[in-house]
N, C-alpha and C positions, 0 to 999 in steps of 0.2 A: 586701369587707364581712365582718366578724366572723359568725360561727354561731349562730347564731339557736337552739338547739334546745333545750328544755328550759328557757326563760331565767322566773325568779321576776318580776326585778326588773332594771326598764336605766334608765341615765340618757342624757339626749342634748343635748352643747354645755349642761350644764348651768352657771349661773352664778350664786354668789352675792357681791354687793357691797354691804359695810356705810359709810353714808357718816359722812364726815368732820365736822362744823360748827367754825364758826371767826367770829368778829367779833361785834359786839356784838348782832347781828342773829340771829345762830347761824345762818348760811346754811351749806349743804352747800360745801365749798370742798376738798371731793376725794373721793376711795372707797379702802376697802382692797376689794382684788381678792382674798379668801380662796380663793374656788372660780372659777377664771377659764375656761368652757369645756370640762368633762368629759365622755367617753364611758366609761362602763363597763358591764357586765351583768353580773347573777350568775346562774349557773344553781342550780335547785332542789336541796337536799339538799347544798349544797358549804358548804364555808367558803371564804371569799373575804379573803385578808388585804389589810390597807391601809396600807403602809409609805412611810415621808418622815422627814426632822426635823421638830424642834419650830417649828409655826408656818407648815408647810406646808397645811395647810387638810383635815387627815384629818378630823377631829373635825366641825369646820362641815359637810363633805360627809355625813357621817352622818346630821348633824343635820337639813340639809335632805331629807333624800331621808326620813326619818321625818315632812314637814314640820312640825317642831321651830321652823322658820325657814324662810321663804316665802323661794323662790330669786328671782333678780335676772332669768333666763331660765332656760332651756331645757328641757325634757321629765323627767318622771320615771314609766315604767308597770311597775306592779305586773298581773301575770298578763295583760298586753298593753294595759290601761286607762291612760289616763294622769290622775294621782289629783290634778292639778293642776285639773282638771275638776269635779273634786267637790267638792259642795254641804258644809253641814255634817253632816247628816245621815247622808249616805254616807260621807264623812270621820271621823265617828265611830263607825260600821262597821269602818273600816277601821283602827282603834289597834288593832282584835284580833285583825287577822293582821300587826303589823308592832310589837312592842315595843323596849328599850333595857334594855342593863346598862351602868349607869354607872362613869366610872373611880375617882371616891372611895366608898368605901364607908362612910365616914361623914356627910359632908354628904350622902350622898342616900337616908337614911333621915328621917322626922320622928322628933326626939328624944321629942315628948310621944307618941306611939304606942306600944302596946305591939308585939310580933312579930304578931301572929295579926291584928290591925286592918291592920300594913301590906300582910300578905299578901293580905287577905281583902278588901283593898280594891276592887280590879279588879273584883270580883264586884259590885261594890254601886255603884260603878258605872255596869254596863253591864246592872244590875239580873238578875242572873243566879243562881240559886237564892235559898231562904228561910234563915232565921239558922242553924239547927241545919244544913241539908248544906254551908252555906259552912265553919262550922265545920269539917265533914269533909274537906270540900275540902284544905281550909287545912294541917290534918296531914296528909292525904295528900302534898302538897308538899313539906312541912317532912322528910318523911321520904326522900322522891325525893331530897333537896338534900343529906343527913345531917345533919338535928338533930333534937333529940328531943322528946317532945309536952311533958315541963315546961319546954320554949323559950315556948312560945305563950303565957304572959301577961308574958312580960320584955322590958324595954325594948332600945332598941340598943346605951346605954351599957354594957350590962353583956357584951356580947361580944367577939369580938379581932374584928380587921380580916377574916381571914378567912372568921368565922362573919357577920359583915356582909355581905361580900359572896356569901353563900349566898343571905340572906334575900332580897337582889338577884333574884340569880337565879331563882328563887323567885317570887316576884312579877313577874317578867318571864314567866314560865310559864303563869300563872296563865289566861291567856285562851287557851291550846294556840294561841299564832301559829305563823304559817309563814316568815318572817322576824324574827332576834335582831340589832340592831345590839351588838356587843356593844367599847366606848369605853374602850380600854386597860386591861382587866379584871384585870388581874394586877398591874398596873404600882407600887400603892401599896401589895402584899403583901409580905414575906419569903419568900426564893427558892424555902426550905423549903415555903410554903405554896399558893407560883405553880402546881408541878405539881401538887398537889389537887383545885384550883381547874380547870386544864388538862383533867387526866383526869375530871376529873367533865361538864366542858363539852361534853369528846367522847363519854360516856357518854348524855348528856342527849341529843347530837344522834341516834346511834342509835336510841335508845327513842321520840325525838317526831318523827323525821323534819325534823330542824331547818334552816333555810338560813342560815349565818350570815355576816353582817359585820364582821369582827375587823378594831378596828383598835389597832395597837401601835408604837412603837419600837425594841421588843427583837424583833431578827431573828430570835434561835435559836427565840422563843416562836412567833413566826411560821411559821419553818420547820417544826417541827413538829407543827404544829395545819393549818395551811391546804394546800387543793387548789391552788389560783392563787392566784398574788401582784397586787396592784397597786403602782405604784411613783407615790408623787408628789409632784412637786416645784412650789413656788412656784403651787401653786392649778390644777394640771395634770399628770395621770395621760400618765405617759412611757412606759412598759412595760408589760405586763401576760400572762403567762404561767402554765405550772403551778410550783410551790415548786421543786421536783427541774432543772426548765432555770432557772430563775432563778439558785438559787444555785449551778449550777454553770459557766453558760455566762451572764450576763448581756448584752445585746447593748447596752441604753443605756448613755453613759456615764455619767451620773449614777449609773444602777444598781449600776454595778462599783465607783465611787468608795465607795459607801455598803456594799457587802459586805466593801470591803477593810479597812473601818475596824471591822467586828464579830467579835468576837472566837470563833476553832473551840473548841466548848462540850468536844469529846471531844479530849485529847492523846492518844491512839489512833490518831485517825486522822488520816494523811497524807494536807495541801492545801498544795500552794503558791500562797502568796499574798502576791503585790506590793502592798504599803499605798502607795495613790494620795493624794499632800495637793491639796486645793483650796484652791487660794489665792483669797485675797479673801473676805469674808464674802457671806451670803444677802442677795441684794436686797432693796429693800422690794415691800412687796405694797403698796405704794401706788403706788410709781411703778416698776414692773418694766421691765424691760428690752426693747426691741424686740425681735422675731426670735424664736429660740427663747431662753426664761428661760432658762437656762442657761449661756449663750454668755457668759456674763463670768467664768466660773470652767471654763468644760470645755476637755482638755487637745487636743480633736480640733477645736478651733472653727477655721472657715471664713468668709468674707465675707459666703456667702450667708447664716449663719445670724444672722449679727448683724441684718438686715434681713428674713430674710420669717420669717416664721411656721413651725413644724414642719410634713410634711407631713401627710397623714390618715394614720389608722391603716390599718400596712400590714400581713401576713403574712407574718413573713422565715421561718419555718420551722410544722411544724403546732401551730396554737394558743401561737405566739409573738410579741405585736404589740409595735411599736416607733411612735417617733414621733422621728424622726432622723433628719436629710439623710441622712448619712455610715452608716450600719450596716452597709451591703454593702461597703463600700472598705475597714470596720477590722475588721469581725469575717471577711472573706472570706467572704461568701455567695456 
């Protein structure tokens, strides 16, 4: 069983499946399997990164566990409740310990809004001060995020990408949560502007005591923002460790295939590393694979993997789970 100690927020066998329609009838005539089955947990005060390719189901898992998107099954509890329980009342209690920074910073502003309305909005809301302290509020933030009080009647248009996704940030703050999903946050910035964004995020988390869920495809950004990695593939979290064993000892093979192909940010430092091709492209998440997903591109596959399922999640080392026949036979445990 995983460690239980300290945990904000777990999912369990969680599953979400969007269906298909087809015929004249528009009958469901199949699902994409986005989130097929997950176990994860995040403990309080970490960041938690969530690494895969494009189309692995990071984003949808967010989404659900925000319930953004009502899951297909299994468990999601927040501080040991499970929020799939809750009514709506309770439910909208609860947008104010768990908000989103979304990955575009421009579609996720309202254009007709000025700054100080987008900010200010949370508060009105969840009805939470009177017009003059929201105000106050509002600069207070703007100044926390760095921008400045002649920001607060200007629209979004008139900002860079950047200063957008401040106001983000910003507005995710707004209700002091104790959970930030935070949805490929850097990802539509300039590299220049990635570690601003970075360092402020980490600054943010010290000062509000933040729990976050960063999810990205840029490894190094990962690497160096997050406590533990998750890794997942085809709608199912494969690995899950601290940053520092992941990317130096990966035990999945998927894992190792995806660090081989991310490029060492510092030419300083000596890593030898064997760039692994996988052949064959990503299955569909409609009609995946039996066995472990995997098995039709990984280079350690077995008979048995083609036909049963991964095991459970197991502990090959302290606070390193895997989900793969084979880990003990190729990494030598």
């Amino acid at each position: 069983m995983m460690e239980r100690n300290g945990i904000l927020i777990e999912v369990k066998n969680l599953k979400k499946y969007f269906p298909i329609s087809g015929g004249i009838f528009s009958r469901t005539v199949g699902w994409v399997k986005a989130v097929d089955g997950v176990d994860l947990f995040v403990r309080r005060g970490e960041t938690m990164g969530l690494v895969g390719e494009s189309g692995c189901g990071k984003t949808t898992l967010g989404r659900v566990i925000l319930r953004l998107d009502e899951p297909t099954e299994g468990e999601i509890l927040f501080e040991g409740e499970n929020i799939l329980d809750y009514d709506r009342k309770k439910l909208r209690a609860l947008r104010r310990e768990m908000q989103i920074i979304f990955q575009d910073p421009y579609s996720s502003l309202n254009p007709r809004k000025t700054i100080g309305s987008i900010i200010g909005e949370p508060f009105i809301i969840h009805n939470i001060a009177d017009k003059k302290e929201r105000q106050g509020r509002v600069l207070k933030l703007m100044e926390v995020v760095g921008l400045r009080p002649e920001h607060y009647s200007r629209y979004p248009h008139e900002f860079s990408g950047g200063q957008r996704q401040r106001i983000g940030i910003a507005r995710a703050l707004a209700l002091n949560p104790k959970l930030i999903v935070c949805d490929e946050p850097v990802s539509a910035l300039d590299v220049s502007i990635q570690s601003q964004v970075i360092n402020l995020l980490e600054d943010l988390q010290k000062e509000f005591q933040l729990t976050y869920l960063f999810i990205a495809h840029d490894l190094s950004v990962v690497e160096h923002i997050s406590d533990r990695v998750a890794v997942m593939y085809l709608g199912r979290v494969v690995e899950l460790t601290s940053s520092a064993d992941l990317y130096h000892s990966p035990y999945h093979p998927y894992s190792e295939a995806l660090l081989s192909a991310s490029p060492i940010p510092d030419p300083s430092v000596v890593r030898v590393r064997q760039r692994i091709i996988l052949e064959g492209d990503v299955p569909s998440p409609i009609t995946p694979p039996p066995g472990c997903h995997f098995n039709t591109r990984c280079p350690y596959v077995i008979d048995k993997c083609r036909v049963e399922p991964p095991p459970p999640w197991e502990e090959f080392t302290t606070d390193h789970w895997a989900r793969c026949w084979r880990v003990r036979e190729i990494r030598n445990l």
